[in-house]
C-alpha positions in Angstrom: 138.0 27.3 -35.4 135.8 24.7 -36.2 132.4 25.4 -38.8 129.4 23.2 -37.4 126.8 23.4 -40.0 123.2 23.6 -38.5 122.0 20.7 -40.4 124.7 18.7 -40.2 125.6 15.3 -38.6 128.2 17.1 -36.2 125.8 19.6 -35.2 123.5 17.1 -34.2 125.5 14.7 -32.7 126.6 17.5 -30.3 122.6 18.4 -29.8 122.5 14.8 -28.9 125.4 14.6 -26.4 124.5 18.1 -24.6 121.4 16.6 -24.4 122.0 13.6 -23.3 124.4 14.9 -20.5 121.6 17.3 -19.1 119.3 14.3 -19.2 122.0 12.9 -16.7 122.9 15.4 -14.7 126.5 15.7 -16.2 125.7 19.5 -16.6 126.1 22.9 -14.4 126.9 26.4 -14.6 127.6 29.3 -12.3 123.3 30.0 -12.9 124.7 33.4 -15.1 121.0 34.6 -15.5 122.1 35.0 -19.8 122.3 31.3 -20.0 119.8 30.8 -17.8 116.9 32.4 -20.1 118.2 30.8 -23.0 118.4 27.4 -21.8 114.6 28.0 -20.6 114.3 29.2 -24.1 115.1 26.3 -25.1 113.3 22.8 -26.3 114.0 19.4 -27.8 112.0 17.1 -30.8 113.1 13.8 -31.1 114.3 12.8 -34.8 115.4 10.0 -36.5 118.7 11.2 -36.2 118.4 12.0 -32.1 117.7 15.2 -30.5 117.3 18.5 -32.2 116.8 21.9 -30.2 114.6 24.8 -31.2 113.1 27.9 -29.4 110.1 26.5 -26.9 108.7 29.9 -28.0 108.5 32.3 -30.6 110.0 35.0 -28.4 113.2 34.3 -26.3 116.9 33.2 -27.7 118.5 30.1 -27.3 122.0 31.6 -28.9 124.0 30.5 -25.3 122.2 26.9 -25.4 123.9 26.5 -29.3 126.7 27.4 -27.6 127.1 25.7 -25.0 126.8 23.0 -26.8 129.5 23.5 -29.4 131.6 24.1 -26.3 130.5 20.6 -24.5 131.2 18.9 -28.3 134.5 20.6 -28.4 135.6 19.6 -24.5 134.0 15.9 -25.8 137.0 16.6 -28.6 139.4 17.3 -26.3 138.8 15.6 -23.5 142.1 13.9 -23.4 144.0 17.2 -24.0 142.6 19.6 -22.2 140.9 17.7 -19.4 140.2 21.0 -17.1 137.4 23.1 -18.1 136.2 25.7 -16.2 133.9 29.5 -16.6 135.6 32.4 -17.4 134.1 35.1 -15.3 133.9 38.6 -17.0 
């Protein structure tokens, strides 16, 4: 387990490289509808310290986006360990 405290420079750094890898094209999912909404949900504001995301609205979550990107910082972790990563299907 690994604590990523919301204010924190590894929180944003992974902001910033989920970002980042969207902007590119380096991401995709199975289009699970869940993650779907929340990544909607979901918008950017640049800082001086690179991307942060927030809610786009006062309604809607964004608790999957977070996640995902704590799971894209931890693969970027990994990547030499652990180099296949796929979607668990439930």
């Amino acid at each position: 387990m690994v604590e990523y405290i919301q204010s924190a420079g590894p929180m944003r750094d992974a902001n910033q490289a989920f970002f980042q890898y969207a902007l590119e094209g380096r991401l995709t999912h199975n289009g699970d509808p869940h993650l779907t909404a929340h990544i909607e949900a979901t918008a950017a504001t640049k800082t001086e310290h690179g991307w942060k995301l927030h809610k786009a609205r006062n309604t809607g979550r964004i608790d999957a986006t977070v996640a995902a990107c704590l799971a894209v910082a931890r693969a970027r972790h990994h990547k030499h360990r652990h180099p296949d990563i796929r979607w668990i299907e439930l």
